[in-house]
C-alpha beads as a LAMMPS data file, in Angstrom:
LAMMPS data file: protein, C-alpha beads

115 atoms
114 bonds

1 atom types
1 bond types

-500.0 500.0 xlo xhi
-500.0 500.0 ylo yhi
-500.0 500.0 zlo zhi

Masses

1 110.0

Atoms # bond

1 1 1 -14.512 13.481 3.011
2 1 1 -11.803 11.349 1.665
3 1 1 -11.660 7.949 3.064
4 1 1 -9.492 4.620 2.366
5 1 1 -10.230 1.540 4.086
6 1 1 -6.857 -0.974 3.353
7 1 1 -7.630 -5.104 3.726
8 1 1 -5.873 -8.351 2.718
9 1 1 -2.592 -8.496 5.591
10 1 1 -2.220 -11.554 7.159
11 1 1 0.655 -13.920 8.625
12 1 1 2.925 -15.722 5.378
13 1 1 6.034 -17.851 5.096
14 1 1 9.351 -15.951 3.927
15 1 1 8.758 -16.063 0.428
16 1 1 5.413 -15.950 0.052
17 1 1 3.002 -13.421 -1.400
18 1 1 -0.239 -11.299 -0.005
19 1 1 -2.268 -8.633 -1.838
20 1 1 -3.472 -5.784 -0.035
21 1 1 -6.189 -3.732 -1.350
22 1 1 -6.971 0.288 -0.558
23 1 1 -11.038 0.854 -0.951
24 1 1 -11.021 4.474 -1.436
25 1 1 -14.417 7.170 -1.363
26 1 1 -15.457 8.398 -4.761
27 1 1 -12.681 8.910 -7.715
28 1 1 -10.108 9.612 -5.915
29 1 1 -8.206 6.682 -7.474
30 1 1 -8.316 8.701 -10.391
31 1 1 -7.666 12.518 -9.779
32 1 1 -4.423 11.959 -7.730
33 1 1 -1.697 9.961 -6.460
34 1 1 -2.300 6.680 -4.583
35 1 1 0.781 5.529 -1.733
36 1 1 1.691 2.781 0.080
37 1 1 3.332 3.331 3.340
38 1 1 4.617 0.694 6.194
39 1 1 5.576 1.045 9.646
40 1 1 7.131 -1.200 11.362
41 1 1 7.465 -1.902 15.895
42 1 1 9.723 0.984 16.832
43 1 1 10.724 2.267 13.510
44 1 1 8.937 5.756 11.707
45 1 1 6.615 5.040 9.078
46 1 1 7.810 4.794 5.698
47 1 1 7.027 4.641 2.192
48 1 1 6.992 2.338 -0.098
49 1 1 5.189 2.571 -3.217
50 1 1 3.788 5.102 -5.293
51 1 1 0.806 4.975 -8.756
52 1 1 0.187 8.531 -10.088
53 1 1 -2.987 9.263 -12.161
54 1 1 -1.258 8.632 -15.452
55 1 1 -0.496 5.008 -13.897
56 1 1 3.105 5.615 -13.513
57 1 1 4.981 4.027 -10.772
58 1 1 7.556 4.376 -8.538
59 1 1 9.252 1.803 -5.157
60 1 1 11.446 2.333 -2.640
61 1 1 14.710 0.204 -3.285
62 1 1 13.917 -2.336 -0.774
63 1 1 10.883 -3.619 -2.982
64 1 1 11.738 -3.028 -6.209
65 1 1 10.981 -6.173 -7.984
66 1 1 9.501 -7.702 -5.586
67 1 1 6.187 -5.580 -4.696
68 1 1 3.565 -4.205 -7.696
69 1 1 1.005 -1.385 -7.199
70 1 1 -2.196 -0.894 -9.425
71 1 1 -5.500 0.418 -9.379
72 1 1 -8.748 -0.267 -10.539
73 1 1 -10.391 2.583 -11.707
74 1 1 -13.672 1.470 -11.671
75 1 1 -13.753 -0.110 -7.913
76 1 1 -11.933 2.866 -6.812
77 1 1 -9.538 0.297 -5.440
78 1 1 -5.610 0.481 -4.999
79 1 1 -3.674 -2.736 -4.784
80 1 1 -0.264 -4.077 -3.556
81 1 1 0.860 -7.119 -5.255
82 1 1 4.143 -7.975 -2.811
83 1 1 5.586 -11.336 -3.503
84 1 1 9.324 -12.681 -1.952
85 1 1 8.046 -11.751 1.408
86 1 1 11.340 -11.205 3.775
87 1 1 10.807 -11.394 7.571
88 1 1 11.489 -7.242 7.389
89 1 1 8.814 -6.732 5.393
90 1 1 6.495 -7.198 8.551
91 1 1 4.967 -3.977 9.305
92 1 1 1.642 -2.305 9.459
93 1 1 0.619 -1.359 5.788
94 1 1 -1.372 2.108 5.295
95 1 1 -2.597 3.822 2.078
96 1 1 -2.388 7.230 1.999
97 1 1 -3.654 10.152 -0.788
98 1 1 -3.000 13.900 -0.950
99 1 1 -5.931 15.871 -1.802
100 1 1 -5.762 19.487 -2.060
101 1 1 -2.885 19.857 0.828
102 1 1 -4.493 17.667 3.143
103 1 1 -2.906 13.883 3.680
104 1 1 -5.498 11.005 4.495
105 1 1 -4.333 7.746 5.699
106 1 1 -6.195 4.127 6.431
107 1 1 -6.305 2.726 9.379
108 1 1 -3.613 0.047 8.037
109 1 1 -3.335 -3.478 8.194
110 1 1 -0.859 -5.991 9.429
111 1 1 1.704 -7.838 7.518
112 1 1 3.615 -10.219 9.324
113 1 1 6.278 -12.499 7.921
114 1 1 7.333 -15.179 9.476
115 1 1 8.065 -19.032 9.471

Bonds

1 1 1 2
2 1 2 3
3 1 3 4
4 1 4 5
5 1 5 6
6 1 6 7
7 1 7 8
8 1 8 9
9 1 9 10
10 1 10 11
11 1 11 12
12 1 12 13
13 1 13 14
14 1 14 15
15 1 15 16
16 1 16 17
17 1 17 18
18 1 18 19
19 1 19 20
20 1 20 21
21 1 21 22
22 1 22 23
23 1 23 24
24 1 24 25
25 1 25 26
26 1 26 27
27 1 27 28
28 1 28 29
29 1 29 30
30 1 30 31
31 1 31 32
32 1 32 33
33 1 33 34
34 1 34 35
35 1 35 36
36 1 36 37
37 1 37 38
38 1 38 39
39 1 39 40
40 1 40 41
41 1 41 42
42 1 42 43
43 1 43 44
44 1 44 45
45 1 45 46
46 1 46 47
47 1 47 48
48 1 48 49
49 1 49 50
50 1 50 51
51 1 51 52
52 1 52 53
53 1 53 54
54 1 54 55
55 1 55 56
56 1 56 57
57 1 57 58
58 1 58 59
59 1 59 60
60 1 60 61
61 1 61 62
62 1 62 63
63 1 63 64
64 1 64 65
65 1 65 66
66 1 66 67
67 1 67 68
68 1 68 69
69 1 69 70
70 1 70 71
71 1 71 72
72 1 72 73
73 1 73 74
74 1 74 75
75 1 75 76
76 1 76 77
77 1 77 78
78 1 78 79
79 1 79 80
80 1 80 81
81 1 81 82
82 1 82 83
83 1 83 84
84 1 84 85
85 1 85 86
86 1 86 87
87 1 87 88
88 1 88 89
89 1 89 90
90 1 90 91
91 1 91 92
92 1 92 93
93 1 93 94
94 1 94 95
95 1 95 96
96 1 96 97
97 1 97 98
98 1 98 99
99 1 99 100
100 1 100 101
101 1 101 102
102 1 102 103
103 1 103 104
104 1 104 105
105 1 105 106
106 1 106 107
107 1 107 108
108 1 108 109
109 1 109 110
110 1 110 111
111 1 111 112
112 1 112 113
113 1 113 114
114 1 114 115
C-alpha cells in the first residue's frame, strides 16, 4: 500500500517562501517518479513539478525558477522548495506517484498567499 502524507503549507506574504514535504511508505522515493500537483477554488487540479528516479527534473512554466523539487532518499521524503510566492500560487498542494498503473495522491495541504 503506497501512501504519501504532504506537510509544511501555511499562510505567507507575496514573495515569500514555504517548503512542503511528501513522507512517502517504503522506497518509493526511489523506484519511480515523485509529482507535485495544485488545485486551486474552482479550477481542475494541476501539475506542477516533476523528480524522476535518476533525479531529473522538470516545472510547469508558471514556476520555473521560482519553485525546486528534491528528495531525500533516505527519509523517503519529497520536497518543494517554492520561493517568490504570487497570490496565484494559493492552492491546495498534493503529491502524487505512479506505481505499477495505479496513481496515489496525499491528502494535500494548503498554500495560501496573501498580504
Amino acid at each position: 500500500q503506497v501512501q504519501l502524507m504532504e506537510s509544511g503549507g501555511g499562510l505567507v506574504q507575496p514573495g515569500g517562501s514555504l517548503r512542503l514535504s511528501c513522507a512517502t511508505s517504503g522506497f518509493i522515493v526511489r523506484i519511480t517518479g515523485m509529482n507535485w500537483y495544485h488545485q486551486a477554488p474552482g479550477k481542475e487540479r494541476e501539475w506542477v513539478a516533476v523528480i524522476d528516479n535518476s533525479g531529473s527534473t522538470n516545472y510547469a512554466d508558471s514556476v520555473k525558477g521560482r519553485f525546486t523539487i528534491s528528495r531525500d532518499n533516505a527519509n523517503n521524503t519529497v520536497y518543494l522548495q517554492m520561493n517568490k510566492l504570487k497570490p496565484e500560487d494559493t492552492a491546495v498542494y498534493y503529491c502524487s506517484c505512479s506505481v505499477r498503473g495505479t496513481r496515489y495522491w496525499g491528502q494535500g495541504t494548503q498554500v495560501t498567499v496573501s498580504s
